[in-house]
mmCIF entry with sequence, helices, sheets and N, C-alpha, C, O atoms, coordinates in Angstrom:
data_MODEL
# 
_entry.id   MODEL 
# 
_entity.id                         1 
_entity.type                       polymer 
_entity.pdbx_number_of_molecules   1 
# 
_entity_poly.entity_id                      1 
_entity_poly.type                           'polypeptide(L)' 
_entity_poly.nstd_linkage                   no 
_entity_poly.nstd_monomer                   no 
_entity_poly.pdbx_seq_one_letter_code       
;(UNK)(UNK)(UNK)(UNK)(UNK)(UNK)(UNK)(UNK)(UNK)(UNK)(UNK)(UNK)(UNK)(UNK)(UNK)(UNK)
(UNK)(UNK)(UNK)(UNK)(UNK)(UNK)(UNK)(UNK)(UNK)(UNK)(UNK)(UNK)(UNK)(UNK)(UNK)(UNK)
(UNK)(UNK)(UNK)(UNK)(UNK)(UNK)(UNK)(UNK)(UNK)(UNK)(UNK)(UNK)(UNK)(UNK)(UNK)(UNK)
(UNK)(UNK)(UNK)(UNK)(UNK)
;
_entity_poly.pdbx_seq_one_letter_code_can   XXXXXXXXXXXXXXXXXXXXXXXXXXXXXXXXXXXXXXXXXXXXXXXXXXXXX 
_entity_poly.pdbx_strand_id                 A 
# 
loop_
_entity_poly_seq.entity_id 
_entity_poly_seq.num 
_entity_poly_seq.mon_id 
_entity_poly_seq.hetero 
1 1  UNK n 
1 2  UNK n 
1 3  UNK n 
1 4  UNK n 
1 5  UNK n 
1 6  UNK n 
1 7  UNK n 
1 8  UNK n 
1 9  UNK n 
1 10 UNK n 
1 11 UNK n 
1 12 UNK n 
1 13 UNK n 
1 14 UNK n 
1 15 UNK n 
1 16 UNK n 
1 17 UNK n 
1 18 UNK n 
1 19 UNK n 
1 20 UNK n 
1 21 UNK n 
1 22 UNK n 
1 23 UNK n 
1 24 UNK n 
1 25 UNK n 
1 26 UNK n 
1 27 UNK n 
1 28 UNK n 
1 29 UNK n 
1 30 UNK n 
1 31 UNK n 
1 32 UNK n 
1 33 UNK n 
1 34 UNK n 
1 35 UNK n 
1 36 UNK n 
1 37 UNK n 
1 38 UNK n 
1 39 UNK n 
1 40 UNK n 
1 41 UNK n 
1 42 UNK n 
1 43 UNK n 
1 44 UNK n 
1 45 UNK n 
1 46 UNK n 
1 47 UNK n 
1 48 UNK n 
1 49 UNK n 
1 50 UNK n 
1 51 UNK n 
1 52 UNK n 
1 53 UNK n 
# 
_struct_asym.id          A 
_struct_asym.entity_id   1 
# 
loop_
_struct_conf.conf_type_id 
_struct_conf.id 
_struct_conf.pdbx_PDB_helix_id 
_struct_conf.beg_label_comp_id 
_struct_conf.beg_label_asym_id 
_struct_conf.beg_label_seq_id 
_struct_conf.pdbx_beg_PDB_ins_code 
_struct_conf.end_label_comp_id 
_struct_conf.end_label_asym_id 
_struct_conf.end_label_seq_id 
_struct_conf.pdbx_end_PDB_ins_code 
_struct_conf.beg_auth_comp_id 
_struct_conf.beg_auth_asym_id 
_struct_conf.beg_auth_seq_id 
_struct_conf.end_auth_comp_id 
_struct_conf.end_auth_asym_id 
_struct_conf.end_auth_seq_id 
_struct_conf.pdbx_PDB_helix_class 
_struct_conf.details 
_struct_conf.pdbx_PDB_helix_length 
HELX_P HELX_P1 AA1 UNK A 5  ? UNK A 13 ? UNK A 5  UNK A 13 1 ? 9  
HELX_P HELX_P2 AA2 UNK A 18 ? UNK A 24 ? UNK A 18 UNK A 24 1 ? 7  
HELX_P HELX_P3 AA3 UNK A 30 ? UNK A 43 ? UNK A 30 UNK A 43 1 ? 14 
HELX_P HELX_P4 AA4 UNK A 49 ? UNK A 52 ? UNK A 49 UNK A 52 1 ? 4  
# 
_struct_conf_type.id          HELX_P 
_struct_conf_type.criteria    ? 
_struct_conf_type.reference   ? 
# 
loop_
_atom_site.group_PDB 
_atom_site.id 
_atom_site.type_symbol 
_atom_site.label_atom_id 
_atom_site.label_alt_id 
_atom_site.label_comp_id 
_atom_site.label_asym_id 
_atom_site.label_entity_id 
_atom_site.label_seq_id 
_atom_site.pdbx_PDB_ins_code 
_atom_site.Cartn_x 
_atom_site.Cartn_y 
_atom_site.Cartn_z 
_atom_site.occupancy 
_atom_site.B_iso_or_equiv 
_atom_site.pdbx_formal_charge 
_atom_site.auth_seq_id 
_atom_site.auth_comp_id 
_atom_site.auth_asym_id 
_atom_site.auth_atom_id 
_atom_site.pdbx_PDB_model_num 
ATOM 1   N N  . UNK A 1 1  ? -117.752 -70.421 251.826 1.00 0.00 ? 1  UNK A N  1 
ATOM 2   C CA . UNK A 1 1  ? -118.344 -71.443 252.665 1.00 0.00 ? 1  UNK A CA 1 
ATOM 3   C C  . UNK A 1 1  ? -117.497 -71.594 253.926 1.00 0.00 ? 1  UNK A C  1 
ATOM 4   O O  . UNK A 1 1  ? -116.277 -71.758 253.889 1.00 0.00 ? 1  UNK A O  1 
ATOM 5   N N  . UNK A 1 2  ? -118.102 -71.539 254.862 1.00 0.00 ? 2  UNK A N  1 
ATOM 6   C CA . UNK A 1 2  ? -117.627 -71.721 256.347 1.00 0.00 ? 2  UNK A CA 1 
ATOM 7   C C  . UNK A 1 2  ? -117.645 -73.631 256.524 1.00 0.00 ? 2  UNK A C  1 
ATOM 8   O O  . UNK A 1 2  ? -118.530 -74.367 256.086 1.00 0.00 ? 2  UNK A O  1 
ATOM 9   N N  . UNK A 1 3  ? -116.655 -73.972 257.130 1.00 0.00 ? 3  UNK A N  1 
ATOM 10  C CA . UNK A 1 3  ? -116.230 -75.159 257.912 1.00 0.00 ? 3  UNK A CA 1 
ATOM 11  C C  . UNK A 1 3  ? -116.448 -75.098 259.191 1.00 0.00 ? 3  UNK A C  1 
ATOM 12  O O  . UNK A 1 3  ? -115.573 -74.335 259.601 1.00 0.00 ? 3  UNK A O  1 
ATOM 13  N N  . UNK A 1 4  ? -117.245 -75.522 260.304 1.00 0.00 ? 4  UNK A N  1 
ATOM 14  C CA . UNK A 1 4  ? -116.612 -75.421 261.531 1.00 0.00 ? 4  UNK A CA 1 
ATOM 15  C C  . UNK A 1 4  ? -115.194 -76.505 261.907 1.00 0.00 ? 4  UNK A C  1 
ATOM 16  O O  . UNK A 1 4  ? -114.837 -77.578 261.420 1.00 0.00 ? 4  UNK A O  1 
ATOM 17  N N  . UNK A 1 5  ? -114.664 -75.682 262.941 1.00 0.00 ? 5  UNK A N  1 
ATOM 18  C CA . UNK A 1 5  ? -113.211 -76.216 263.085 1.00 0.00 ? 5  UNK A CA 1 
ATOM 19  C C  . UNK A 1 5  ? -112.726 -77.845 263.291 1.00 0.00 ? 5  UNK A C  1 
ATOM 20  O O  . UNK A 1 5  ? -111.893 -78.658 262.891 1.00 0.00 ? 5  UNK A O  1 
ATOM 21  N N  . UNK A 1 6  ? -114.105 -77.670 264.397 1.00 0.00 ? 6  UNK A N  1 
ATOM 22  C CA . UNK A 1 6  ? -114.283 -79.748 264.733 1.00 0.00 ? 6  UNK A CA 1 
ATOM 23  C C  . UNK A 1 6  ? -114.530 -80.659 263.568 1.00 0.00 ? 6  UNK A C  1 
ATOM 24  O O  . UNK A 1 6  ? -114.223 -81.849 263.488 1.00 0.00 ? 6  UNK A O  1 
ATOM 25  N N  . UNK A 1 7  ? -115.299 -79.706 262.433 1.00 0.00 ? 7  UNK A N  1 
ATOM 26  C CA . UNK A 1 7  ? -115.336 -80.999 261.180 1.00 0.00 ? 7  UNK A CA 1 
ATOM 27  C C  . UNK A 1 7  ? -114.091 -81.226 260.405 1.00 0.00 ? 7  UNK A C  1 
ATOM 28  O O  . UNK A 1 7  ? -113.946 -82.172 259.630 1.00 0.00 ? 7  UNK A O  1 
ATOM 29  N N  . UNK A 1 8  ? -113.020 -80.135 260.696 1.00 0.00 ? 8  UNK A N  1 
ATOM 30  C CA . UNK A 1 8  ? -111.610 -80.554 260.064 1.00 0.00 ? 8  UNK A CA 1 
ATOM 31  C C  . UNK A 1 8  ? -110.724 -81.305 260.459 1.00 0.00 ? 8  UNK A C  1 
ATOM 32  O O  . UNK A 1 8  ? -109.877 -82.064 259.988 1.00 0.00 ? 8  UNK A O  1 
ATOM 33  N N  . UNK A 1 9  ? -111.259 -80.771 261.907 1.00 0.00 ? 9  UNK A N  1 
ATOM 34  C CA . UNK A 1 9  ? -110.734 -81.437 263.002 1.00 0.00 ? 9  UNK A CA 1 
ATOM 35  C C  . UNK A 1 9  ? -110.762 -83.292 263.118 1.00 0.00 ? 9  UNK A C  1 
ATOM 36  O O  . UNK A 1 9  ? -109.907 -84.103 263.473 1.00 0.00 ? 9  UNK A O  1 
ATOM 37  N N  . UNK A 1 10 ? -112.094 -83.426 262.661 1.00 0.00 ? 10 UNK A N  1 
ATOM 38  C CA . UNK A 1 10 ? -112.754 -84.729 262.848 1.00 0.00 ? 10 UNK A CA 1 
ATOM 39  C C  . UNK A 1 10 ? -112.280 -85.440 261.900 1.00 0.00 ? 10 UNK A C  1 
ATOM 40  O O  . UNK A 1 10 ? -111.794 -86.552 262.108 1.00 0.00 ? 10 UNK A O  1 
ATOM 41  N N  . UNK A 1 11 ? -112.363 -84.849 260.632 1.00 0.00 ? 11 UNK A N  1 
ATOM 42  C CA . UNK A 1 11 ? -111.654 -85.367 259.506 1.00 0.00 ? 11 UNK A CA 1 
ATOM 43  C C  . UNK A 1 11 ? -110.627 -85.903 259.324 1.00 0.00 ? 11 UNK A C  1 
ATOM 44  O O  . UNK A 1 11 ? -110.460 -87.058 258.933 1.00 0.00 ? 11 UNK A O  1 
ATOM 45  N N  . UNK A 1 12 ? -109.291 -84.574 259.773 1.00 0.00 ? 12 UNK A N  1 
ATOM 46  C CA . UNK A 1 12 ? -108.071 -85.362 260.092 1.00 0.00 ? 12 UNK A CA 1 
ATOM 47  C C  . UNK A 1 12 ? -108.204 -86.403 260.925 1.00 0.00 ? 12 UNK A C  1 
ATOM 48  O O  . UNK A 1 12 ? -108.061 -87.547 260.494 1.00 0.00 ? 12 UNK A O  1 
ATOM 49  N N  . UNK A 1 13 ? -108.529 -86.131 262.374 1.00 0.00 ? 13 UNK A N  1 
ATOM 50  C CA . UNK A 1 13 ? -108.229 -87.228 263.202 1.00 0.00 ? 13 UNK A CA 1 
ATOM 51  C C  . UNK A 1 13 ? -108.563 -88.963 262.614 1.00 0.00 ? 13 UNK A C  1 
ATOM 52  O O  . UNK A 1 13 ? -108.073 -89.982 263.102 1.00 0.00 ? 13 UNK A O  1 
ATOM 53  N N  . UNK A 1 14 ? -109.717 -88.867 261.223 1.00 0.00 ? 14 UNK A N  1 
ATOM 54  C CA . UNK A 1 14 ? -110.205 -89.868 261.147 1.00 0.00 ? 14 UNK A CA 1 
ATOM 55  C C  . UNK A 1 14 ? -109.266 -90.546 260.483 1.00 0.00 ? 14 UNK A C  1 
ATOM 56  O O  . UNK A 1 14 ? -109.423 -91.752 260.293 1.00 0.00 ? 14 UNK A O  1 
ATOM 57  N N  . UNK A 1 15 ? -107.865 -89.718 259.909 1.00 0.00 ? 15 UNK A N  1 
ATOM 58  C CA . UNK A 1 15 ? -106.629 -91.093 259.455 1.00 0.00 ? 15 UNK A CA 1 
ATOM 59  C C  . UNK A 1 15 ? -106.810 -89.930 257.430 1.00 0.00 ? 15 UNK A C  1 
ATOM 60  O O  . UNK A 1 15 ? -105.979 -90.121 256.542 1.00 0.00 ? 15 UNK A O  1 
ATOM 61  N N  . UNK A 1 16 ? -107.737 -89.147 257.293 1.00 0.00 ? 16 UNK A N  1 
ATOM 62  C CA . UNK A 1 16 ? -107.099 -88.615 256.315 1.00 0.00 ? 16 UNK A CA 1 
ATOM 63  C C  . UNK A 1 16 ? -106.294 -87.522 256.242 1.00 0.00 ? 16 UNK A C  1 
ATOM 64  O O  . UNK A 1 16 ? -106.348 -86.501 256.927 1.00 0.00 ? 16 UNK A O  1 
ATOM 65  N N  . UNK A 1 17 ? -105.681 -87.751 255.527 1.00 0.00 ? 17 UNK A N  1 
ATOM 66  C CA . UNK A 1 17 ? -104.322 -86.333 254.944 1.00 0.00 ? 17 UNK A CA 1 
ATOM 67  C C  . UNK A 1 17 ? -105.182 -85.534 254.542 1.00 0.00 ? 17 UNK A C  1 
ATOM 68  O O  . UNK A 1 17 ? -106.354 -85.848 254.333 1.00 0.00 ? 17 UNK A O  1 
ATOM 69  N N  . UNK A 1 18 ? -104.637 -84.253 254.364 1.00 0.00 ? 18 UNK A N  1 
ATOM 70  C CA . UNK A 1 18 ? -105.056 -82.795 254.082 1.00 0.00 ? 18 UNK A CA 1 
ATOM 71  C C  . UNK A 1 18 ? -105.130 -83.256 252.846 1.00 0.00 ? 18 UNK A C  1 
ATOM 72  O O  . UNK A 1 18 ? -106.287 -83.629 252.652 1.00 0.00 ? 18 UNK A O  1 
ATOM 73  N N  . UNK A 1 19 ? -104.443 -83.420 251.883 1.00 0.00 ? 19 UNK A N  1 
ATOM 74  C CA . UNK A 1 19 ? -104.426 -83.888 250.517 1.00 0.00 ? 19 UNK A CA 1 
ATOM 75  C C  . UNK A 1 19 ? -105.309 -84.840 250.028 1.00 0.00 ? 19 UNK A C  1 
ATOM 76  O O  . UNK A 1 19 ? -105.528 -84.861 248.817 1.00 0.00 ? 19 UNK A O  1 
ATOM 77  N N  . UNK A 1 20 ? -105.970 -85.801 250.928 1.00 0.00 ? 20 UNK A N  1 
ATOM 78  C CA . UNK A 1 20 ? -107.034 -86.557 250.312 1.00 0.00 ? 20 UNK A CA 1 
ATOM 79  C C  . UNK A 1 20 ? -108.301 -85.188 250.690 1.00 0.00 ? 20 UNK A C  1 
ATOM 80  O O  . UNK A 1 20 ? -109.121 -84.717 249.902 1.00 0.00 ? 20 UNK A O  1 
ATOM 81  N N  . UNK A 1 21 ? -108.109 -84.869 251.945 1.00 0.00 ? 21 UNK A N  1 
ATOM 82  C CA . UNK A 1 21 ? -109.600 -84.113 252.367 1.00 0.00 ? 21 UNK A CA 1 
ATOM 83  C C  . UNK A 1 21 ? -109.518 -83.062 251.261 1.00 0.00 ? 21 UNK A C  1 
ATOM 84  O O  . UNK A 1 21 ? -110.671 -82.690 251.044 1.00 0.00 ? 21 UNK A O  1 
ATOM 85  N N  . UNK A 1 22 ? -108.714 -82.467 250.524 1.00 0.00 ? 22 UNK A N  1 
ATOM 86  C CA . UNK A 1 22 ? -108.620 -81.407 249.759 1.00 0.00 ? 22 UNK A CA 1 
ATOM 87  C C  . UNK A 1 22 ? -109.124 -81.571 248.284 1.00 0.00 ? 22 UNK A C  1 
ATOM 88  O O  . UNK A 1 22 ? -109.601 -80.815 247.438 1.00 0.00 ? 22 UNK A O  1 
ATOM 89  N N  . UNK A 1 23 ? -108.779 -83.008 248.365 1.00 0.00 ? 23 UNK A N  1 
ATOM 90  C CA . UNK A 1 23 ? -108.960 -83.871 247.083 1.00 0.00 ? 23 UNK A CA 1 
ATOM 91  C C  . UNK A 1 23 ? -110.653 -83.733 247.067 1.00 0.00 ? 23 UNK A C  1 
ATOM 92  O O  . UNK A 1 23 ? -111.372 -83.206 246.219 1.00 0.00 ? 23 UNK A O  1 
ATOM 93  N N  . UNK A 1 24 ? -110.969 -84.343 248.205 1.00 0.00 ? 24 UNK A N  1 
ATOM 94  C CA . UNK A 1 24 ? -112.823 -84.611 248.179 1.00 0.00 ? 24 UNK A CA 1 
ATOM 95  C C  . UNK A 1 24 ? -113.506 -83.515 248.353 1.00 0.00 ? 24 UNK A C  1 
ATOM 96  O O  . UNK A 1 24 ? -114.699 -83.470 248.051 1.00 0.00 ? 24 UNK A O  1 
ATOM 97  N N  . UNK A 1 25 ? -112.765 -82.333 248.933 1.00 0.00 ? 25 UNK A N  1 
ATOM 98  C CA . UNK A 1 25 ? -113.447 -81.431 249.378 1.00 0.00 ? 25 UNK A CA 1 
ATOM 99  C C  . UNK A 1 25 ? -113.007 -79.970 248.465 1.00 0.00 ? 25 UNK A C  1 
ATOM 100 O O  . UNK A 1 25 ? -112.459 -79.072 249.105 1.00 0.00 ? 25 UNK A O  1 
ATOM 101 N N  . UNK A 1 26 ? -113.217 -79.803 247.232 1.00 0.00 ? 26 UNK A N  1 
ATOM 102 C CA . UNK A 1 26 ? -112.430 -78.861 246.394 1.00 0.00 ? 26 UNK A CA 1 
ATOM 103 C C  . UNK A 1 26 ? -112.752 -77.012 246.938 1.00 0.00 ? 26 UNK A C  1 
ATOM 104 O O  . UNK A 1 26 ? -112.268 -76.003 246.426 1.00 0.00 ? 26 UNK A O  1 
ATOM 105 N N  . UNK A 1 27 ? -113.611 -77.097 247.983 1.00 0.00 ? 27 UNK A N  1 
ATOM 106 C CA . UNK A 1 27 ? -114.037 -75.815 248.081 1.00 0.00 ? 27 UNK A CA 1 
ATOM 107 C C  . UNK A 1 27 ? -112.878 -75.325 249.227 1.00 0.00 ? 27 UNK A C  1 
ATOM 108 O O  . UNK A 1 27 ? -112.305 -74.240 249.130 1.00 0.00 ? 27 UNK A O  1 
ATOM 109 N N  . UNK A 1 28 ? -112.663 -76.133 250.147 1.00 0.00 ? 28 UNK A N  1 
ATOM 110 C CA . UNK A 1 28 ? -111.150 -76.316 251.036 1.00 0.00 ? 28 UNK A CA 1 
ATOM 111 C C  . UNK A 1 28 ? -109.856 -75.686 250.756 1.00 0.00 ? 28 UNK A C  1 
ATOM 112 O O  . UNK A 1 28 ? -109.454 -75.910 249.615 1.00 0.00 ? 28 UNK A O  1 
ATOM 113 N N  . UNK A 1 29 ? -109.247 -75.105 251.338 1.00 0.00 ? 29 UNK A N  1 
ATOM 114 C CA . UNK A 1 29 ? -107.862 -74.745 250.922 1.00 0.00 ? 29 UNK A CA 1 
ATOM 115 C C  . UNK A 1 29 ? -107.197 -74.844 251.999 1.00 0.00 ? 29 UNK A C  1 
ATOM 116 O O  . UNK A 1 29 ? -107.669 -74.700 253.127 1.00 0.00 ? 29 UNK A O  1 
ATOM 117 N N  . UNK A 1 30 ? -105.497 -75.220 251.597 1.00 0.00 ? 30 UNK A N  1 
ATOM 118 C CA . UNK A 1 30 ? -104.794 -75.762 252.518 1.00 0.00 ? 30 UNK A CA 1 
ATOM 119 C C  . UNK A 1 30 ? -104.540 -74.305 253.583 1.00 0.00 ? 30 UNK A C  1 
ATOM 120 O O  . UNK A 1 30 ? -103.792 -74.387 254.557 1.00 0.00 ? 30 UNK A O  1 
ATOM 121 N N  . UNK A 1 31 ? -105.254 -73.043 253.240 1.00 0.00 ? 31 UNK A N  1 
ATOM 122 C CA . UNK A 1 31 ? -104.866 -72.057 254.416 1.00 0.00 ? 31 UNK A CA 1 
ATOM 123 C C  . UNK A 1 31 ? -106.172 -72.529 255.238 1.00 0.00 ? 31 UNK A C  1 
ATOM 124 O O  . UNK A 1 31 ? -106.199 -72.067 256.378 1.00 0.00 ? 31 UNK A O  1 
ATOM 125 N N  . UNK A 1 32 ? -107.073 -73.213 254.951 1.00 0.00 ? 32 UNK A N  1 
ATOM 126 C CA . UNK A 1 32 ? -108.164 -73.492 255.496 1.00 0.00 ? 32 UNK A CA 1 
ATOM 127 C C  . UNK A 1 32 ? -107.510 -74.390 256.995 1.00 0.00 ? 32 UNK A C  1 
ATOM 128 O O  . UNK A 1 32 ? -107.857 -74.266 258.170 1.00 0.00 ? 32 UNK A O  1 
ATOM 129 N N  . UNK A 1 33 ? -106.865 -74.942 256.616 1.00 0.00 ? 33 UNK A N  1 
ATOM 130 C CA . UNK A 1 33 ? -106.333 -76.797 257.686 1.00 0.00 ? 33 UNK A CA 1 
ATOM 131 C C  . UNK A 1 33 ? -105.162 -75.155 258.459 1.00 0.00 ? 33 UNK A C  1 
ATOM 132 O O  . UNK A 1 33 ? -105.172 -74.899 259.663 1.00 0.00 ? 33 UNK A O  1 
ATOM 133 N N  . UNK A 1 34 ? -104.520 -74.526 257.669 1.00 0.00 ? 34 UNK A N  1 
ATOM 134 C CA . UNK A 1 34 ? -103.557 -73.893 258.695 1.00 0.00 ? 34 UNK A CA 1 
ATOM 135 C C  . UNK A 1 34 ? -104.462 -73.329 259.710 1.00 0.00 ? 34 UNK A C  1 
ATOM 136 O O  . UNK A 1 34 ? -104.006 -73.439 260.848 1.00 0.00 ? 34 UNK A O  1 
ATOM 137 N N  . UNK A 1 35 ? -105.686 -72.722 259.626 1.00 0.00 ? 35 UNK A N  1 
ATOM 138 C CA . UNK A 1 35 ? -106.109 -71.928 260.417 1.00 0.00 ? 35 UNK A CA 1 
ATOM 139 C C  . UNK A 1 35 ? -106.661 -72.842 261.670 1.00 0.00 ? 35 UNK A C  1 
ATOM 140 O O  . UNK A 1 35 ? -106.355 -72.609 262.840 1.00 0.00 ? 35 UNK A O  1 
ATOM 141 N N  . UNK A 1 36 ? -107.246 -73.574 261.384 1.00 0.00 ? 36 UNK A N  1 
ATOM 142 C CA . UNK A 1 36 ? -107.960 -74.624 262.029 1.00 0.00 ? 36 UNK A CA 1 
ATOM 143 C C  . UNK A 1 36 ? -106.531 -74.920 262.787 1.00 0.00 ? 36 UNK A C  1 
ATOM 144 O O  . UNK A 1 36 ? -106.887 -75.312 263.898 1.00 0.00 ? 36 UNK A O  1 
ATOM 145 N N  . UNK A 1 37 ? -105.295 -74.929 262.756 1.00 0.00 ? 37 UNK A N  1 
ATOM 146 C CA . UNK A 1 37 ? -104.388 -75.904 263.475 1.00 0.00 ? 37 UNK A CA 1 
ATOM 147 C C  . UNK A 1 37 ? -104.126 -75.209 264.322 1.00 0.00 ? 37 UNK A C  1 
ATOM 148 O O  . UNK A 1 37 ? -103.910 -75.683 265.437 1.00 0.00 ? 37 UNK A O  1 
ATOM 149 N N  . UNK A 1 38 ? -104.050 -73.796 264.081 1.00 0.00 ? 38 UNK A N  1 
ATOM 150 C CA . UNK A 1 38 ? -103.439 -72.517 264.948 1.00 0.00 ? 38 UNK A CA 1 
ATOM 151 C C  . UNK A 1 38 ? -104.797 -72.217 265.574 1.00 0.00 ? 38 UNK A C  1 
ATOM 152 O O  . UNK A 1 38 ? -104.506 -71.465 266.504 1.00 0.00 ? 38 UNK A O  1 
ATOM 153 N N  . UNK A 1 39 ? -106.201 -72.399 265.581 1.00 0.00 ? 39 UNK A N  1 
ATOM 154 C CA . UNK A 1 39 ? -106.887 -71.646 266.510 1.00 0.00 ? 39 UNK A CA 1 
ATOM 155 C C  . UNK A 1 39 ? -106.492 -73.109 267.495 1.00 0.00 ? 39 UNK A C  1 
ATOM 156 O O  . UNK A 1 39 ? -106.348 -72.965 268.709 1.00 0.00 ? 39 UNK A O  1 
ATOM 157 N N  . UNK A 1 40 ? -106.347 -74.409 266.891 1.00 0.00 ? 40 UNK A N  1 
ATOM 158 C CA . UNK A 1 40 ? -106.354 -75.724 267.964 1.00 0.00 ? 40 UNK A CA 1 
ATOM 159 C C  . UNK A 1 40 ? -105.400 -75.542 269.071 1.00 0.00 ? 40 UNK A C  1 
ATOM 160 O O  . UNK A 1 40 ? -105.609 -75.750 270.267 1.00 0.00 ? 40 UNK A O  1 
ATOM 161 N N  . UNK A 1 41 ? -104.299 -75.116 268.490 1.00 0.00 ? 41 UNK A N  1 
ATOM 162 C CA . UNK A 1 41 ? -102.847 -74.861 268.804 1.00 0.00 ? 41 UNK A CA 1 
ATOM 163 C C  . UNK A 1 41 ? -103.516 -73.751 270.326 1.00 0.00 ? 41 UNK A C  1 
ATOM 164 O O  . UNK A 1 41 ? -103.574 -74.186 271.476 1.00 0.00 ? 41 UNK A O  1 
ATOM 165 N N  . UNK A 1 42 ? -103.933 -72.359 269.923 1.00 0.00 ? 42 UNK A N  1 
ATOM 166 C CA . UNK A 1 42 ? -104.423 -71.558 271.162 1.00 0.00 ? 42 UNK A CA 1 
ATOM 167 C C  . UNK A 1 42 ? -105.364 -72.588 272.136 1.00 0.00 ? 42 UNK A C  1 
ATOM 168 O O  . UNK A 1 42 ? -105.101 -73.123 273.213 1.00 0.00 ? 42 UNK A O  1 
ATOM 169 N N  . UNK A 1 43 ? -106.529 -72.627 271.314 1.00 0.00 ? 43 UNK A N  1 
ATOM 170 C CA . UNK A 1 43 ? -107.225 -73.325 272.236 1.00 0.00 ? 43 UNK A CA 1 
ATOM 171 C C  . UNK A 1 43 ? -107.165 -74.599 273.400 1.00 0.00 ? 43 UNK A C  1 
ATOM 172 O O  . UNK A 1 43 ? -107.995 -74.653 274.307 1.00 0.00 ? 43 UNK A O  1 
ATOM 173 N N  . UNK A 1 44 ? -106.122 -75.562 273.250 1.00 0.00 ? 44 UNK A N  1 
ATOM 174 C CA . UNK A 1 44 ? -105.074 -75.955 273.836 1.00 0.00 ? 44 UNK A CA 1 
ATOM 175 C C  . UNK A 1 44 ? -103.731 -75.511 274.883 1.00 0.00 ? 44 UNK A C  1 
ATOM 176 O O  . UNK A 1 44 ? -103.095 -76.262 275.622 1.00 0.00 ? 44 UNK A O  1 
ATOM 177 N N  . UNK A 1 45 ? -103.531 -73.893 274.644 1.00 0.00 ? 45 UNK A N  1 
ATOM 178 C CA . UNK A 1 45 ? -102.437 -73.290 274.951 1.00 0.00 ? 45 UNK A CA 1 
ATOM 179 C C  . UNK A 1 45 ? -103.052 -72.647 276.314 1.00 0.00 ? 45 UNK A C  1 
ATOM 180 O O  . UNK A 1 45 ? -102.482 -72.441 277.385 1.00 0.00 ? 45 UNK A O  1 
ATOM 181 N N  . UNK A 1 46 ? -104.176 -72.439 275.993 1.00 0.00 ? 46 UNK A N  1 
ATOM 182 C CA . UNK A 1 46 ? -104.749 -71.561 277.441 1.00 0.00 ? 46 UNK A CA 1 
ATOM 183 C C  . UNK A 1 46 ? -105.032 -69.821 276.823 1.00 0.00 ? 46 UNK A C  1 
ATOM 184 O O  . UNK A 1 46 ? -105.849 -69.081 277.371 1.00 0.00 ? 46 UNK A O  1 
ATOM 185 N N  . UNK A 1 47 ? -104.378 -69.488 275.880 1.00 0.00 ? 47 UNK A N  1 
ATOM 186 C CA . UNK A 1 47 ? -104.020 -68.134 275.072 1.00 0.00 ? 47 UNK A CA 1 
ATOM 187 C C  . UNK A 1 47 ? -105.266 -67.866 274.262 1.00 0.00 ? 47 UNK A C  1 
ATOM 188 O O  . UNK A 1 47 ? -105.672 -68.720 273.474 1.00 0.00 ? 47 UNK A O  1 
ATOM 189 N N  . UNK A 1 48 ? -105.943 -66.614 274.439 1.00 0.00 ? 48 UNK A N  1 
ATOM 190 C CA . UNK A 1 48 ? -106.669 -66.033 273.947 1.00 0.00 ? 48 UNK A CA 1 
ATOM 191 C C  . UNK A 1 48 ? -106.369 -65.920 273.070 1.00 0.00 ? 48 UNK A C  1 
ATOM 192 O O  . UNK A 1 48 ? -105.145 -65.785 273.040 1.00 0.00 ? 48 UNK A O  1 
ATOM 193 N N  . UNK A 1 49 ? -107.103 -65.864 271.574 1.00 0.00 ? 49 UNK A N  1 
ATOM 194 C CA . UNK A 1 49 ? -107.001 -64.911 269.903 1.00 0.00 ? 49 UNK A CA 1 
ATOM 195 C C  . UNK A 1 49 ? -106.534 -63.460 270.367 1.00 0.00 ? 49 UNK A C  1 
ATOM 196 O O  . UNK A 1 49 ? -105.547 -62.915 269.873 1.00 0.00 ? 49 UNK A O  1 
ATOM 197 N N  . UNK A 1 50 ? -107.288 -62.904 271.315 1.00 0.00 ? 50 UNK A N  1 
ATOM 198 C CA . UNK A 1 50 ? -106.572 -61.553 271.184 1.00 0.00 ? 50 UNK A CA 1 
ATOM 199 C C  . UNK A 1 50 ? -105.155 -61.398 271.324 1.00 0.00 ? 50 UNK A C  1 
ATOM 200 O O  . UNK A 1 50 ? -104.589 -60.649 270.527 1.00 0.00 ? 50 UNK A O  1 
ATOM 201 N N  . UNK A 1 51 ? -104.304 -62.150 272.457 1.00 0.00 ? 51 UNK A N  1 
ATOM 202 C CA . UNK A 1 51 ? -103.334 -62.237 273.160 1.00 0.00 ? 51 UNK A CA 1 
ATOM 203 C C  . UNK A 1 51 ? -102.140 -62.492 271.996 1.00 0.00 ? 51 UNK A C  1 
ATOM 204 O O  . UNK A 1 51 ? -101.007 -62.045 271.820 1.00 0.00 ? 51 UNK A O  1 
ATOM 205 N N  . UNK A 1 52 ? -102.966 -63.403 271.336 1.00 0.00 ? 52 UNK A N  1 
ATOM 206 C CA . UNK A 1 52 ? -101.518 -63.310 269.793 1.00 0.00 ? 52 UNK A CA 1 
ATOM 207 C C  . UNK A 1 52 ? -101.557 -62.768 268.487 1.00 0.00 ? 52 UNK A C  1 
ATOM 208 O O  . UNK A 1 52 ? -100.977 -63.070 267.444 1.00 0.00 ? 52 UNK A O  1 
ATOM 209 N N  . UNK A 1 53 ? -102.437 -61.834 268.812 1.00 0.00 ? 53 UNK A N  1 
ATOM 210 C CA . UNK A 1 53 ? -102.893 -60.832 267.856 1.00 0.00 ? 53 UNK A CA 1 
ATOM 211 C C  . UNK A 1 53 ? -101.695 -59.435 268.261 1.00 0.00 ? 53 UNK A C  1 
ATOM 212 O O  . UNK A 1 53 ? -101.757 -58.371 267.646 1.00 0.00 ? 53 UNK A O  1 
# 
């Protein structure tokens, strides 16, 4: 199952921990929240996916 990034995104920002969202959301995995932080992290940076590939 695919997440888009903004609903993890949205999630955290809304005040829950990875550990509650993980809790409610059992299909989730915490490499799930890493990935989401690091495409945020580029997308923020100005840096292409390819560029840190």
């Amino acid at each position: 199952m695919r997440w888009p990034v903004e609903v993890l995104l949205d999630l955290s920002a809304s005040g829950m921990g990875m550990d509650e969202i993980l809790e409610d959301h059992p299909e989730l995995e915490k490499e799930d929240f890493l990935a989401v932080f690091e495409f945020a992290k580029l997308a923020i940076s100005g840096k292409s996916i390819r560029e840190m590939a």
